[in-house]
C-alpha positions as CSV (number, residue, x, y, z in Angstrom):
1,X,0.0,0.0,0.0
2,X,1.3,3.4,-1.0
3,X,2.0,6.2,1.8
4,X,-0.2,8.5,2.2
5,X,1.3,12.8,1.9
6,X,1.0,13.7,5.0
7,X,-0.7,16.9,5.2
8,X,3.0,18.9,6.4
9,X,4.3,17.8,2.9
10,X,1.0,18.5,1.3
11,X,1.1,22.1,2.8
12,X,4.8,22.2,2.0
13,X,4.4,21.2,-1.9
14,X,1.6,23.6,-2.3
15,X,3.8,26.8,-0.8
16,X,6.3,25.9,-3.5
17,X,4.1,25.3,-6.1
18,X,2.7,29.1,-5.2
19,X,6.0,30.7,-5.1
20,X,7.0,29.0,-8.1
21,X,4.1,30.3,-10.4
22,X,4.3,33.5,-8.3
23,X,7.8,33.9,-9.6
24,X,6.9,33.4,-12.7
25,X,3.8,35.4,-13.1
26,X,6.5,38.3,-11.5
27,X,8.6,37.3,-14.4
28,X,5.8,37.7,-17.1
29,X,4.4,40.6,-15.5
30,X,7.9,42.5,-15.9
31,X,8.5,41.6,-19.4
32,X,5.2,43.0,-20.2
33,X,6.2,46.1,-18.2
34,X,8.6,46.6,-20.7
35,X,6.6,46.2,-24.1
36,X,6.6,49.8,-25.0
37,X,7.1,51.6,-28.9
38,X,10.2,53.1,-29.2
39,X,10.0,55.9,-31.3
40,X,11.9,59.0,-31.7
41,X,9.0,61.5,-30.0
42,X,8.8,59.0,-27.2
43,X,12.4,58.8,-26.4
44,X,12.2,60.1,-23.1
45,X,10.3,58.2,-21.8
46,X,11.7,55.2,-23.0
47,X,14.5,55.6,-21.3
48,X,12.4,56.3,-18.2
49,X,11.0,53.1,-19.2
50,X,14.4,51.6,-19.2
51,X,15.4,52.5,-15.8
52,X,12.5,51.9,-14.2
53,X,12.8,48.2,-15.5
54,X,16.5,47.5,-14.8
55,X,15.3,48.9,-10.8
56,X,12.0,46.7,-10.6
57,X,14.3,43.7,-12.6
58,X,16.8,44.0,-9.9
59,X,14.4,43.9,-7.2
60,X,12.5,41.2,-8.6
61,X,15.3,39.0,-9.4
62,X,16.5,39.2,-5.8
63,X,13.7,37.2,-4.7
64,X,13.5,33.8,-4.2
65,X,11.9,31.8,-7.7
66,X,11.7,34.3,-9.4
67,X,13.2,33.5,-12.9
68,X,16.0,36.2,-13.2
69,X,18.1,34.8,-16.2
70,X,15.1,34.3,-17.9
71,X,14.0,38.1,-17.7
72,X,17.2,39.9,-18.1
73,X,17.4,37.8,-21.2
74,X,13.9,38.7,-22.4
75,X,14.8,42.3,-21.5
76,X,17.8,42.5,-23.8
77,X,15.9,40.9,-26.6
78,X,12.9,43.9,-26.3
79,X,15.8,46.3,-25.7
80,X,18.7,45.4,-27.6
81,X,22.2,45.5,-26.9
82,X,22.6,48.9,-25.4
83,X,20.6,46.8,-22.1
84,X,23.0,43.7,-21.8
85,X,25.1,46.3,-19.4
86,X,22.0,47.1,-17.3
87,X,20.8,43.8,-17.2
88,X,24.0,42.5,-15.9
89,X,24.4,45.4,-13.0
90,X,21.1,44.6,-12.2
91,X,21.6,40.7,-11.5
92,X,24.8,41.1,-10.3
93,X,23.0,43.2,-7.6
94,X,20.0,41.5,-6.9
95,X,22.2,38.2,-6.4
96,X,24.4,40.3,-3.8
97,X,21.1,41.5,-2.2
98,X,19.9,38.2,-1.7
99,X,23.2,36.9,-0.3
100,X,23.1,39.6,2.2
101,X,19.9,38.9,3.5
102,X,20.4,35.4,4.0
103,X,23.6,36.1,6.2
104,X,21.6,38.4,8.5
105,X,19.3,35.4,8.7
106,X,20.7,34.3,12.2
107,X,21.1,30.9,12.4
108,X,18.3,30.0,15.0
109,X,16.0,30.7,12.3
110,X,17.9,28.6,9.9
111,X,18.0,25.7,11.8
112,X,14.0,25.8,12.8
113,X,13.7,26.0,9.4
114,X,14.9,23.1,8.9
115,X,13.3,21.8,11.7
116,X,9.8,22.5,10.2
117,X,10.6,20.9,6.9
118,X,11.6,17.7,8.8
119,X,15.4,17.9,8.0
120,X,16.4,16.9,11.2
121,X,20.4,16.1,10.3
122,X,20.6,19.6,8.7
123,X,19.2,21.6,11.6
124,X,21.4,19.2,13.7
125,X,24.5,20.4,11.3
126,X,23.2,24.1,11.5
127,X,23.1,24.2,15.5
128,X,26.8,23.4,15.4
129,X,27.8,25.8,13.1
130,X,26.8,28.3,16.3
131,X,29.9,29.9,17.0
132,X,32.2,28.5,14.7
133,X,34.5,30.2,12.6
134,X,33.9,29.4,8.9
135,X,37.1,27.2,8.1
136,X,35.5,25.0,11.0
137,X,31.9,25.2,9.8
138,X,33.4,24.0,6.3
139,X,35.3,21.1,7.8
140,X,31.9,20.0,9.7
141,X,30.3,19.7,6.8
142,X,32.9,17.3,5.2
143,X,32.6,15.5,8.0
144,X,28.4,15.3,8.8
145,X,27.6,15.1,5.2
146,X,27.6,12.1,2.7
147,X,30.7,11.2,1.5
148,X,30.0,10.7,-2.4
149,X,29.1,14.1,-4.0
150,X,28.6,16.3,-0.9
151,X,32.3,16.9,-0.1
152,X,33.2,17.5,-3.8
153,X,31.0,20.2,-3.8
154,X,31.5,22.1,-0.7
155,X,35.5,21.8,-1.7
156,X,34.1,23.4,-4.8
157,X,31.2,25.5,-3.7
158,X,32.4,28.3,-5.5
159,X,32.2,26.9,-9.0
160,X,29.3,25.3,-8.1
161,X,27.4,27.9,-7.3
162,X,28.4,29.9,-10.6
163,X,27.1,27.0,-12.8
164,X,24.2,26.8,-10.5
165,X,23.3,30.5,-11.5
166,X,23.9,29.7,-15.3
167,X,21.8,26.1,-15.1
168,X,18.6,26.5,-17.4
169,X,15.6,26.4,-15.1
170,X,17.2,26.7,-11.5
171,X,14.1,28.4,-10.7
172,X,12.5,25.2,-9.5
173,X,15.9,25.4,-7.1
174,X,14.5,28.7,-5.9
175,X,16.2,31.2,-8.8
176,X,19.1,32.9,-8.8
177,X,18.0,35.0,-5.8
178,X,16.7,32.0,-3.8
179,X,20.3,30.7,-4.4
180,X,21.9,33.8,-3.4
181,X,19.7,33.7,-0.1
182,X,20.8,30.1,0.4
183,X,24.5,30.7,0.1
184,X,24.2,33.6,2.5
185,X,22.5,31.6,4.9
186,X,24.9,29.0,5.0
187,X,27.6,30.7,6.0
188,X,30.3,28.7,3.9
189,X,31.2,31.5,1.4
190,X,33.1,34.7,2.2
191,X,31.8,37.5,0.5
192,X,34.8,38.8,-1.6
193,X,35.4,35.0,-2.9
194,X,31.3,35.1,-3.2
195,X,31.5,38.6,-5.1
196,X,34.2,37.6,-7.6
197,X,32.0,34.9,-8.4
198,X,29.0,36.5,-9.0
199,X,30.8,39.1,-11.4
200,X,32.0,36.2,-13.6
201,X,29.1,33.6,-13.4
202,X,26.6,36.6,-14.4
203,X,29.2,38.1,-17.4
204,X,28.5,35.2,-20.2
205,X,25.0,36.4,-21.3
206,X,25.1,39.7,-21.5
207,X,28.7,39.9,-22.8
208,X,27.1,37.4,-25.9
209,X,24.3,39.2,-26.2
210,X,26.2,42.6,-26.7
211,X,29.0,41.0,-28.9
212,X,26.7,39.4,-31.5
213,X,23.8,42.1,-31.8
């Protein structure tokens, strides 16, 4: 006989569900924000337009599932190449935005987090990390978690993450700014090694996108 969803899990698969179409109906909503005839007696405010899409773009990317790489590439092709610039000063800030807020997410609240999902060895692995400087928090994770993949990746969390931000669809992992928020609140990436990182995993599009239009 099959297991039943509990009704945690149920309630838990339909909040993701919600903020996954809500990210995407954000998404949509912005690229429709920006459908606007460019002509040369409206220039003005087209570039009002412009700006006030690259702000709402940032803003909107910073949040969790909502489909950033998606929209700033939508945005370029409405705008053309004079936007791949904006586009990637946007990102590049809503992905530091993100990461800041999850590092002022103290700790506690990670681990009851994790609690309420039901991931008792993570919340476990987060309550140590309480007081621990973050060469020690890395070497408790190669130690608590499995040994196949896990360790690879935390050795390698940097590249990781940068392909993560680049992987097609990553906003059923949350989007680039639920990624961000993750990394912050892990606590196992410093921010100028997490900054230099950022500035080259969001450069490929855009610099494409301006070199072959």
């Amino acid at each position: 006989m099959q297991q039943m969803i509990k009704p945690r899990q149920l309630a838990l698969l339909t909040l993701y569900l919600t903020l996954l179409v809500g990210g995407w109906y954000v998404g949509m909503a912005l690229i429709e924000l920006a459908q606007i005839e460019i002509r040369p007696s409206n220039e003005p405010q087209v570039h009002l337009m412009i700006l006030t899409t690259v702000v709402v773009f940032a803003i909107a990317s910073a949040l969790p599932f909502v489909p950033g790489a998606e929209i700033g590439l939508a945005l370029m092709l409405v705008f053309g190449s004079r936007m791949a610039l904006l586009v990637y000063l946007a990102m590049v800030t809503a992905l530091l935005i993100s990461y800041t807020a999850g590092r002022l997410v103290p700790l506690a609240v990670t681990a009851a987090t994790f609690r309420f999902l039901g991931l008792t060895k993570a919340q476990a692995l987060v309550e140590r990390f309480q007081g621990l400087p973050p060469r020690e928090r890395i070497a408790l994770t190669l130690q608590s978690t499995p040994k196949r993949f896990v360790p690879f990746l935390v050795r390698h969390r940097y590249l990781a993450l940068a392909l993560l931000f680049n992987l097609p669809g990553n906003s059923l992992a949350g989007g680039g700014g639920g990624i961000a928020l993750s990394a912050g609140m892990s606590r196992l990436f410093n921010f100028p090694a997490y900054l230099m990182t950022v500035l080259v995993a969001v450069a490929p599009v855009p610099a494409i996108f301006a070199l072959v239009t």
